[in-house]
C-alpha positions, 0 to 999 in steps of 0.5 A, a space after each residue: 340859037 347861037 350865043 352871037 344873038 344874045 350878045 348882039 341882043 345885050 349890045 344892041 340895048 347898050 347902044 340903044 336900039 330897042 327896036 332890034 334888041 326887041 326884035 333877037 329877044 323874040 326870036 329866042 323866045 320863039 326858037 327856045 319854046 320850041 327846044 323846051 317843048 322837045 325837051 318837056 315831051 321827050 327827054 324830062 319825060 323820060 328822065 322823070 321815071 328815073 329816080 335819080 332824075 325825077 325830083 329835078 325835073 319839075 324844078 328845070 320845067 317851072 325855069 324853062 317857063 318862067 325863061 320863056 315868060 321873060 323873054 317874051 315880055 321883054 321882046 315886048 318892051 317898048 321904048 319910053 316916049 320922050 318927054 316933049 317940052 311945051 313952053 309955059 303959057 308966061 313964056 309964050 306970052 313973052 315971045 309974042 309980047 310987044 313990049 320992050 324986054 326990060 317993060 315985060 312982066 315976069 
């Protein structure tokens, strides 16, 4: 995954644009779980039956995880709904009303 991804993903929440900062969010989660699962299966495995590296292998698994779970939380986000303002009942009935503006109730 280049760096150019995260950084458009960033860019593309700067100017709004969910459904593209949705969609590269995505992507890396899928692209990173499938490095973290070589790195699981392989390398920790590994590295865990060497002492020196073994107390630092769980901690690195739980951040991988929780790494993924963010990210595929946030490639799930979806925009808030804009808030649609209706005209009150009162100020309908004032535009429809027949009577002279300065008559009208308020």
């Amino acid at each position: 995954m280049p760096p150019t991804s995260v950084c458009e993903a960033v860019r593309a929440i700067d100017r709004g644009d969910v459904g593209r900062a949705r969609h590269l969010l995505g992507e890396m989660a899928t692209e990173l779980a499938a490095h973290w699962q070589g790195e699981e299966t392989g390398l920790f495995r590994v590295m865990a039956r060497e002492e020196m590296f073994a107390e630092h292998i769980a901690p690195l698994i739980r951040q991988l995880h929780e790494m993924g779970e963010l990210l595929a939380a946030a490639s799930k986000v979806h925009r808030p709904r804009p808030v649609r303002r209706h005209p009150s009942r009162r100020q309908t009935a004032r535009r429809h009303s027949t009577e002279p503006a300065h008559i009208r109730r308020i």
